[in-house]
C-alpha positions in Angstrom: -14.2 -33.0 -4.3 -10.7 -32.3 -6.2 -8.9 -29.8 -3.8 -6.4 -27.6 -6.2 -3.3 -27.0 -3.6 -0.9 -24.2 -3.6 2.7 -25.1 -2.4 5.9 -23.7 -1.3 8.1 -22.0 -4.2 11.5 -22.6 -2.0 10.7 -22.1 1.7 8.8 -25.2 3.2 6.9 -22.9 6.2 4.7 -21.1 3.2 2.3 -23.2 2.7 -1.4 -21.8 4.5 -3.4 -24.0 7.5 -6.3 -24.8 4.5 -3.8 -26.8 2.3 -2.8 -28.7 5.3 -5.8 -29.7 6.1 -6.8 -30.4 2.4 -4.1 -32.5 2.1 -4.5 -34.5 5.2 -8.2 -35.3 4.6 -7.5 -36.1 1.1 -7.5 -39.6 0.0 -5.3 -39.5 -2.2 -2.6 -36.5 -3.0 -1.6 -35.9 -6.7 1.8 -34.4 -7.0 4.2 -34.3 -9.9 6.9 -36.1 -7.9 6.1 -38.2 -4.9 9.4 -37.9 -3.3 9.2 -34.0 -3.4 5.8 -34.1 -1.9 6.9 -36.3 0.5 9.2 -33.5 1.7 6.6 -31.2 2.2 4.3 -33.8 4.0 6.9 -35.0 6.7 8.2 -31.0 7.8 4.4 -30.7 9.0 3.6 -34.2 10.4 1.6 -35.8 7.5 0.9 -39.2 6.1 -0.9 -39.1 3.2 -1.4 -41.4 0.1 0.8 -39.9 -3.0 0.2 -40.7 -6.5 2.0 -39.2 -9.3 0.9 -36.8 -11.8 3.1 -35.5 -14.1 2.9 -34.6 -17.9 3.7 -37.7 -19.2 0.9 -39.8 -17.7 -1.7 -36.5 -17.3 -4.1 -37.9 -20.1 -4.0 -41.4 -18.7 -4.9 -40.0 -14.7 -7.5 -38.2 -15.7 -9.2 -41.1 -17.2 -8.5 -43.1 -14.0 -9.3 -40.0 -11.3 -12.6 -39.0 -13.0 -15.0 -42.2 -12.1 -13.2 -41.8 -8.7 -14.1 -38.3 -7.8 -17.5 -39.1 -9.0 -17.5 -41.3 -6.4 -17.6 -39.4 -3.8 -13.0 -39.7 -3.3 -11.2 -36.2 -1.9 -8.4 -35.6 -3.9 -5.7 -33.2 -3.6 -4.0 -32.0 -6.3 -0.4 -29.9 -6.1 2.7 -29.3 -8.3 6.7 -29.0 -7.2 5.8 -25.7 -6.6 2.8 -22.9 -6.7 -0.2 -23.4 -8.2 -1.0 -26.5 -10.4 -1.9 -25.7 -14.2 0.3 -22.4 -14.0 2.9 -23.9 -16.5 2.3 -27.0 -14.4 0.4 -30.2 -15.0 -3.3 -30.1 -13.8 -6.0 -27.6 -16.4 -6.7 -31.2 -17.9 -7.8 -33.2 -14.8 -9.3 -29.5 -13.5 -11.3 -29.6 -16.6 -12.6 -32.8 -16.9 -13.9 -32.9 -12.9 -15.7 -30.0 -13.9 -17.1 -30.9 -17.0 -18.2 -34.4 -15.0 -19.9 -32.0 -12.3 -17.6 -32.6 -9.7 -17.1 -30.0 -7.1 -13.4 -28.3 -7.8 -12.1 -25.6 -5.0 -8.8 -23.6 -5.1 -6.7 -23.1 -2.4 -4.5 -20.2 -3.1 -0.9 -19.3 -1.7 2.9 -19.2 -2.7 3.0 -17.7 -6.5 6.7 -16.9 -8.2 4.9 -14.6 -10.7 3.5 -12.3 -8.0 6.6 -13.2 -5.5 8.9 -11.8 -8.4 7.0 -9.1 -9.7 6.6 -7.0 -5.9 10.3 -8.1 -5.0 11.7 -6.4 -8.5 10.0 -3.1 -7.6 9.0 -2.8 -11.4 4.7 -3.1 -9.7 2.2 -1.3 -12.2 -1.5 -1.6 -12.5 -1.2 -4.2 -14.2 1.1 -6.7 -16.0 1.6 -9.9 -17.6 2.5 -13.0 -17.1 4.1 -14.9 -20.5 5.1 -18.3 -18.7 8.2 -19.9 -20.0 9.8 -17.8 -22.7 10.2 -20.1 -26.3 13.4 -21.8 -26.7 13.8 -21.3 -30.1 16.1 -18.0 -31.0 13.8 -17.0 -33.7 10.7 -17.4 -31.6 12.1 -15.5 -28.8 13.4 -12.8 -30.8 10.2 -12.3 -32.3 8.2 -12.2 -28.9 10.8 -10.0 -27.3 9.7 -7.6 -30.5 6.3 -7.4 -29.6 5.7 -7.6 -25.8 3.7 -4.7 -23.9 4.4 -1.8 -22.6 3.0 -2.8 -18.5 5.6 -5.2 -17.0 6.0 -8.9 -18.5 7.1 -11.4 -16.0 8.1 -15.2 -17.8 9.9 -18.2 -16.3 13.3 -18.8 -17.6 16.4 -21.8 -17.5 19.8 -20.6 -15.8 21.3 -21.7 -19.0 19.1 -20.1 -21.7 19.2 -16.5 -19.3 22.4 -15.1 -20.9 20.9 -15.4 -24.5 17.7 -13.9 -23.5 18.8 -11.2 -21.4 21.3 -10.4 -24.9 18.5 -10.6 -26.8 16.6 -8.1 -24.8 19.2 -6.0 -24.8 19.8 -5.7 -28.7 16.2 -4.9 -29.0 15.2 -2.0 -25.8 18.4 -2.0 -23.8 17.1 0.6 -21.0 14.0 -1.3 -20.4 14.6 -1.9 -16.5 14.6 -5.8 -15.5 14.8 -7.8 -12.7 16.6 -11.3 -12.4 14.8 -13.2 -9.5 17.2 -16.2 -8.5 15.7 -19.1 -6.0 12.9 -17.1 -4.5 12.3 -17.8 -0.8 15.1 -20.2 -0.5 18.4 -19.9 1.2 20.4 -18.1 -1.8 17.4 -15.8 -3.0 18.9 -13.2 -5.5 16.8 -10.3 -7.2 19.2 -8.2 -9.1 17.8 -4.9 -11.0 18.9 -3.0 -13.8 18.8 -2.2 -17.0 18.7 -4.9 -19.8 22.2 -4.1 -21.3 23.4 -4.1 -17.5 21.7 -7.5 -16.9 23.2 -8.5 -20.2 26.7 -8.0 -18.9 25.6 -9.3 -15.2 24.6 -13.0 -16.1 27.3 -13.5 -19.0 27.5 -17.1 -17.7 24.1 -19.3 -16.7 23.6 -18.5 -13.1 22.3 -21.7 -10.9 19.0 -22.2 -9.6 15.5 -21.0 -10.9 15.1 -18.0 -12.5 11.8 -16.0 -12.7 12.4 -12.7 -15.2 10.6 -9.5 -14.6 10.3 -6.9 -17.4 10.0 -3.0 -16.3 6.9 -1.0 -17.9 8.7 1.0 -21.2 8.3 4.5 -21.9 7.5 5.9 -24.9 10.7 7.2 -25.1 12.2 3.4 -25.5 10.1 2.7 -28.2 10.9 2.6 -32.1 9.9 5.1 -34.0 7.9 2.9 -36.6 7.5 6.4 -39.0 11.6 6.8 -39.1 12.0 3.5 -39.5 10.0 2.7 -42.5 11.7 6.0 -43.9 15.0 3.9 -43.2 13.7 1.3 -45.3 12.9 4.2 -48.2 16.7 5.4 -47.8 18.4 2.2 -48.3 16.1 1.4 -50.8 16.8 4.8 -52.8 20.3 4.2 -52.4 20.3 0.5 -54.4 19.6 -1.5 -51.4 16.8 -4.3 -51.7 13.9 -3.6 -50.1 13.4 -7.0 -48.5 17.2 -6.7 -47.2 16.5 -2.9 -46.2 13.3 -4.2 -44.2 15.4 -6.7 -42.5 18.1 -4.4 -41.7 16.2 -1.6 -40.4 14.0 -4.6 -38.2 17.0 -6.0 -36.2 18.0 -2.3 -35.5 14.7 -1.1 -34.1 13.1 -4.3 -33.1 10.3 -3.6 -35.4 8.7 -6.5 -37.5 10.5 -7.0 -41.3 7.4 -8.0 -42.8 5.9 -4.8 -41.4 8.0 -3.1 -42.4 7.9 -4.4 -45.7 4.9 -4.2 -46.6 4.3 -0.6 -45.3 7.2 0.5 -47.2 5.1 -0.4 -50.7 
C-alpha cells in the first residue's frame, strides 16, 4: 500500500493520529528531505526508515518503489510540507502505483491553500488555486490579465512578491489581497488590502513563505473591453499605428493586445 501523508505547513502539532500511524507502520517513508522529516519523526517519538524523494531523482524512485509496493511493502509518502503532488514531488509515483494496481490511500490534513484562503477573509463559493505564479515578467503579466473573477490563491517567493504585487496593481489596483507570511509558525503575518496598498506594503522582499490570496472582482473593477477597443479606433484616427494603439490601450486596461487588435479590424 502507498500511504499519501499530509504534513505540518509550519507548526509541528498539525499533523492528524492517521499519519502517525501511517508513518510508523510504514516501511519505508519517502520525504523530499530526510533531515526535515526527521524533525517531524522525533517531536512525536518515531523511528522510521527515510528515503529521499525529491524532483531530481522522482523518475528514477519510481522505477525502484513500483516492484516494491507490488510486493506487498507499506510505504509512506510526504513532502516538506502539505500534501505531496500539490506543487510537490509525488503525482508520478502516485500514478504509476495505481496504474500497477496497487492500493493508494490519502491521508488528508494541513493545506496552505485552504489555511490562506479562510485566514484572508476573501472565502467565496468557490476559488482557485494557480500554484506557483510564472517567473517570467511577460508570463506573469499575461496571467495576471486573465485570471477569474472568484478568488485565486498561488504560491509566491519573498523576493519575486514586490514585482508581482506591482504588477497587480498596474492592472486591477482595488482588487482586495491578502499577503499570508509563514502560516502556523511563530511569525505568521496575513496582511489585507487592496493591491495598490499591498504594492506599497511589501516594497522590499519580506522573509519567509508567502502564500497570495486574490479577492473575488466586481464588475465594477473590470475593463470595459467596448471602450477600449474604441481607444484603439481613436488613436488610430488620430495617426497612431494600430498595433502600437492596441498595445497602448492593453497595458492600460489589462486587456489582451492581440485582442484587441484583431477586434479593432
Amino acid at each position: 500500500m502507498l500511504s499519501v501523508c499530509a504534513t505540518p505547513i509550519g507548526n509541528l502539532e498539525d499533523v492528524t493520529l492517521r499519519v502517525l500511524r501511517a508513518l510508523r507502520e510504514a516501511d519505508v517513508v519517502l520525504c523530499e528531505d530526510t533531515r526535515h522529516t526527521r524533525k517531524l519523526l522525533e517531536r512525536h517519538g518515531i523511528d522510521a526508515k527515510l528515503l529521499s524523494y525529491h524532483e531530481h531523482n522522482e523518475a528514477s524512485r519510481v522505477r525502484e518503489l513500483v516492484p516494491r509496493l507490488q510486493a506487498g511493502e507499506r510505504i509512506a509518502l510526504v513532502s516538506d510540507a502539505g500534501l505531496p503532488a500539490i506543487s510537490d514531488p509525488g503525482a508520478r509515483l502516485i500514478a504509476a502505483a495505481l496504474a500497477a494496481d496497487v492500493a493508494v490511500t490519502v491521508l488528508p490534513g494541513p493545506s496552505a491553500v485552504e489555511t490562506a484562503l479562510v485566514a484572508s477573509g476573501l472565502v467565496a463559493d468557490a476559488y482557485s488555486f494557480l500554484g506557483f505564479l510564472p517567473r517570467r515578467e511577460r508570463d506573469l503579466r499575461a496571467l495576471l490579465a486573465s485570471l477569474p473573477e472568484a478568488p485565486v490563491v498561488a504560491f509566491e517567493s519573498p523576493q519575486r512578491l514586490p514585482a508581482t504585487l506591482s504588477a497587480l496593481a498596474e492592472l486591477s489596483p482595488e482588487r482586495p489581497v491578502a499577503v499570508c507570511r509563514e502560516l502556523t509558525k511563530l511569525h505568521e503575518e496575513v496582511v489585507r488590502g487592496t493591491a495598490a496598498e499591498l504594492r506599497a506594503r511589501f516594497a522590499s522582499p519580506p522573509r519567509g513563505e508567502i502564500v497570495l490570496v486574490l479577492g473575488a472582482t466586481s464588475a465594477s473593477d473590470e475593463p470595459d473591453a467596448d471602450a477600449a477597443r474604441a481607444a484603439v479606433d481613436e488613436l488610430v484616427s488620430a495617426g497612431a499605428a494600430r498595433r502600437a494603439a492596441a498595445k497602448v490601450v492593453a497595458r492600460l486596461t489589462g486587456l489582451a493586445a492581440n485582442r484587441l487588435y484583431r477586434d479593432s479590424l
